[in-house]
C-alpha positions, 0 to 999 in steps of 0.5 A, spaced: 622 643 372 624 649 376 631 650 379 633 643 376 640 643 379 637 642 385 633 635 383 639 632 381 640 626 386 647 626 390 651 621 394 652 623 401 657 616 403 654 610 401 647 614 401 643 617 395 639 623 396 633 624 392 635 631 391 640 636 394 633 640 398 636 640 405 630 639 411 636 643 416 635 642 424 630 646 427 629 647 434 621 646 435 621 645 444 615 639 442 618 632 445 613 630 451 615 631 458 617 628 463 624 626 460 624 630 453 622 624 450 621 625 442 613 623 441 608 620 435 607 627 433 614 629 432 614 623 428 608 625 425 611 632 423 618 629 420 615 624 416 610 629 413 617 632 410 620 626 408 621 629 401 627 632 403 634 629 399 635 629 408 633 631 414 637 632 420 633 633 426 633 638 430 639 638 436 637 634 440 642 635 446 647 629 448 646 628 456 642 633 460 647 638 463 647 640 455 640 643 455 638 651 453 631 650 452 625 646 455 621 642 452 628 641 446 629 633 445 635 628 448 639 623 446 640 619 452 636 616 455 633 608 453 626 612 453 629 618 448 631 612 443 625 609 443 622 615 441 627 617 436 626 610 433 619 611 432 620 618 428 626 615 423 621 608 422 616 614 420 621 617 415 624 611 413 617 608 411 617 614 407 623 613 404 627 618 407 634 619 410 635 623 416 640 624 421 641 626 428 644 632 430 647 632 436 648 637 440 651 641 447 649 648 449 654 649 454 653 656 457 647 657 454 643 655 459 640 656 466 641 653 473 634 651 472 635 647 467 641 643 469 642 637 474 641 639 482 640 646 479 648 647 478 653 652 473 652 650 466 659 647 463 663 651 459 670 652 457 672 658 461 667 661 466 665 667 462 657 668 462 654 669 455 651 675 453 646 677 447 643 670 447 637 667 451 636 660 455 628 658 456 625 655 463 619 652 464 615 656 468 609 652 468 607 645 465 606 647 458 609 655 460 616 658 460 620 665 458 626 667 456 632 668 462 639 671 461 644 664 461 647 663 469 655 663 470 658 658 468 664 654 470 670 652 466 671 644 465 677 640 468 680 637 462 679 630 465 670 632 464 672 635 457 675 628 456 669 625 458 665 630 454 667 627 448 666 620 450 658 622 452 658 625 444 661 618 441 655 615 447 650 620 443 653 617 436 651 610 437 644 612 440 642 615 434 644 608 431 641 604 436 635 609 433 635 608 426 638 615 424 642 614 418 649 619 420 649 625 425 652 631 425 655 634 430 653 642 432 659 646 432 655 653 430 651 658 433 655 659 439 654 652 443 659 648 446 664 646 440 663 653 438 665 655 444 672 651 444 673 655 438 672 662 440 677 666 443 670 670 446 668 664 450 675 660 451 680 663 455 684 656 458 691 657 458 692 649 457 692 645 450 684 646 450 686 653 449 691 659 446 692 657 439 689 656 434 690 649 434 689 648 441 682 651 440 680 646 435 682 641 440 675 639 442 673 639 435 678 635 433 676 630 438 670 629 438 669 629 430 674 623 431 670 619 436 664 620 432 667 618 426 669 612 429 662 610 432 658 611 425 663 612 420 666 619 417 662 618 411 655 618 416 658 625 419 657 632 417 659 638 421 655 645 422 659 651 423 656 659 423 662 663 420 661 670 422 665 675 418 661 682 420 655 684 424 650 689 422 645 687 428 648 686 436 643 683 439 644 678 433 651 676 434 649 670 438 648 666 431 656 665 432 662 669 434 665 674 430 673 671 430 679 676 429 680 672 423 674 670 421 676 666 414 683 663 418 679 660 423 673 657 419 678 654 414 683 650 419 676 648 422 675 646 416 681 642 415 680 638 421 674 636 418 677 634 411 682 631 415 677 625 419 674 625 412 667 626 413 660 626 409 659 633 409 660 640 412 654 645 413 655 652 413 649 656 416 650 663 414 646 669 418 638 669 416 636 676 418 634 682 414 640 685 411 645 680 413 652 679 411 653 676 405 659 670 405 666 673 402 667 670 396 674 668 397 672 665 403 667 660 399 672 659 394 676 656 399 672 653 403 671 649 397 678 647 394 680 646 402 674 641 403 673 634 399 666 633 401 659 635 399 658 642 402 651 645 404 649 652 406 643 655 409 640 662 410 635 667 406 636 663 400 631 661 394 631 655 390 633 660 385 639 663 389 641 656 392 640 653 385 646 658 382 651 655 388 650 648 386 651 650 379 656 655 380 660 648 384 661 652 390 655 649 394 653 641 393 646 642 397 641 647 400 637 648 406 631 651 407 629 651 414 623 656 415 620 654 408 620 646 410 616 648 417 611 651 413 611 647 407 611 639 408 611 638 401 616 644 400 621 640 394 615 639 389 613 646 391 619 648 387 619 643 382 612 645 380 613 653 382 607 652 386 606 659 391 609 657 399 605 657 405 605 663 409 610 661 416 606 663 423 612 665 427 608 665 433 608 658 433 614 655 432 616 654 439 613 649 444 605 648 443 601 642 440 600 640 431 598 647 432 604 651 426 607 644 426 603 638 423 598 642 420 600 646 414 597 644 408 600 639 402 598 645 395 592 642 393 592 644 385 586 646 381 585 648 373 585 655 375 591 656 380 596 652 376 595 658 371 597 663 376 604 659 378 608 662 383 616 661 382 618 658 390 
C-alpha cells in the first residue's frame, strides 16, 4: 500500500476515522435557488467521496448577512436543514463521517448579497482589498465585484453573532453532520477580529491581542457547548510571507505572524476541541510554514492537526510520520477524483482537474468524474499519487 502512514485509522473524540486523508472544505456555488438550499446532486456529490477518513463541508454561512457568494449553501434556514439532512444521510450510508463548516464572511461580501441590500458587518468599517465578492447577475450568471464598505458592529450584534453561530451549531446536528468547524481562515469574519488589518475597535473586541481573539474565544466556547468540543475543529490560515500580492487575501500576513497564531492556538487547546485545521497558501511557489512554527504548533496543541495546501500523498505521509501533522487535506485532488483515497493506495494515476467548472454549474466538474477502472495493462504502468 503506497504512503501507509496515511491509512492508519484515527480517532477524532468519539469517532474513528478510516484513514487520516481529509476531503477539506470547498467552495462549489451549487445549492438550488431561491434559499441556497443544498440539493440531491450535492448529495450525490458528497457521497461519491465518502472514502475519505472525513468530510467537511464546504462553508455553508451561518445566517444570510454572512454571504460572499451566490449560489454558496446556508445553514439557516428549516429548508437548509432538510437539505443538509439528505447529503449526511447520503454520506452515512456510505459510512462516512462529515462535518459542517460553519462560516461567515464578513466584509467580504456585496450590498447585493445582503439583506435590504445594506453594508456587509464587519469588526471595523474599513473596505476589503485584493478579494472578490461574487453576485448574481442573472439566474445561473453572476461576476466578480469589488466587496462594499462595510460597517462596524455594535457589540451588543457581535454578542449576538456568536449566538447565531452556536444556532448554526445545532443546525448542523438537527442535520445529521457528526461535528463542525468553525471558519476562521481566509480573511472571513473570525479572521477578521484576529487581524490588526481588519480590526481597529478600541473596545475589548479590539487592541491586544488578547482582545482581538475575544470573538474567537467566544465563539469556540459556544460552539463547543452545543456539539461538544470533541466534535469541533478549527480552521486557520497563517501567513508568515507573501510572494503574490493579489494573493494575499487567503489570510493576513500579521506583524507577528507565528506569536498570533500560537496564542490562537492556545485558545483552542483551552476549549479542548477535536482538531486544528491549518491551511497553508496553495499557489505556485508558496511559502513553506517555518518549521519552528510547526514544532510549536504541536507542543502548544493537544488534539489532532491537519494541514492542507499543495501536498502529495508522499509529502503529506512524511508529516504524519514525522509527528507534526495527525491528518492531511487534499482538496482539489478530491474534486477530481471521487475515489481519491484507493488512488493512492493502489498508486493509481489522478484524474485531470477542469478549472473551468469549479464554480456554479450543474454535474458538469462535479458528480461526473470517473472512478479508475483498472485493467492488466494500466496497473503495469501505476503511477505514484
Amino acid at each position: 500500500m503506497q504512503h501507509s502512514s496515511l491509512f492508519e485509522p484515527t480517532t477524532l473524540g468519539p469517532l474513528t476515522l478510516k484513514n487520516r486523508i481529509i476531503m477539506p472544505p470547498l467552495t462549489r456555488q451549487r445549492s438550488g435557488q431561491p434559499g441556497d438550499v443544498p440539493t440531491a446532486l450535492m448529495a450525490t456529490y458528497y457521497q461519491q467521496r465518502a472514502s475519505a477518513g472525513l468530510i467537511i463541508s464546504e462553508g455553508t454561512q451561518i445566517e444570510p448577512r454572512g454571504k460572499g457568494y451566490a449560489w454558496t449553501p446556508g445553514i439557516y434556514s428549516q429548508a437548509q436543514i432538510n437539505g443538509w439532512r439528505t447529503v449526511t444521510d447520503a454520506v452515512h450510508a456510505e459510512g462516512g463521517v462529515i462535518f459542517a463548516q460553519l462560516w461567515h464572511v464578513g466584509r467580504v461580501s456585496h450590498t447585493d448579497l445582503q439583506p435590504d441590500s445594506a453594508a456587509p458587518v464587519a469588526p471595523s468599517a474599513i473596505q476589503a482589498q485584493k478579494v472578490k465578492a461574487f453576485i448574481e447577475t442573472a439566474p445561473g450568471t453572476g461576476t466578480l465585484v469589488e466587496p462594499s464598505l462595510p460597517r462596524e458592529l455594535s457589540v451588543t450584534e457581535i454578542k449576538a453573532l456568536v449566538e447565531l453561530y452556536a444556532q448554526a451549531a445545532r443546525n448542523a446536528l438537527s442535520a445529521g453532520f457528526d461535528g463542525v468547524e468553525i471558519h476562521s481562515a481566509n480573511g472571513y469574519l473570525v479572521n477578521q477580529f484576529i487581524s490588526t488589518h481588519a480590526n481597529q475597535r478600541t473596545d475589548e473586541y479590539g487592541g491586544s491581542l488578547h482582545n482581538r481573539l475575544r470573538f474567537l474565544r467566544e465563539v469556540v466556547q459556544a460552539v463547543s457547548a452545543v456539539v461538544g468540543p470533541d466534535r469541533v475543529g478549527v480552521r486557520f490560515t497563517p501567513l508568515f510571507t507573501s510572494t503574490d500580492e493579489d494573493r494575499v487575501y487567503i489570510g493576513f500576513v500579521e506583524e507577528d505572524p507565528h506569536q498570533t497564531y500560537i496564542e490562537a492556538i492556545k485558545v483552542l487547546e483551552e476549549t479542548g476541541i477535536a482538531y486544528l485545521s491549518i491551511a497553508e497558501a496553495d499557489w505556485p511557489n508558496a511559502p513553506d510554514l517555518p518549521e519552528t512554527f510547526r514544532r510549536e504548533v504541536r507542543s502548544t496543541f493537544s488534539g489532532k492537526i491537519m494541514y492542507a495546501g499543495l501536498y502529495t500523498a508522499e509529502r503529506g505521509a512524511r508529516l504524519v510520520d514525522a509527528g507534526l501533522a495527525d491528518m492531511i487535506a487534499f482538496g482539489r485532488p478530491f474534486i477530481a477524483n471521487p475515489d481519491l483515497p484507493k488512488r493512492i493506495a493502489q498508486g493509481w494515476p489522478l484524474n485531470a482537474l477542469n478549472p473551468a467548472n469549479l464554480y456554479g454549474g450543474g454535474e458538469q466538474g462535479f458528480t461526473d468524474y470517473p472512478l479508475y477502472a483498472p485493467s492488466e495493462v494500466n496497473e503495469k504502468e501505476k503511477v505514484l499519487a
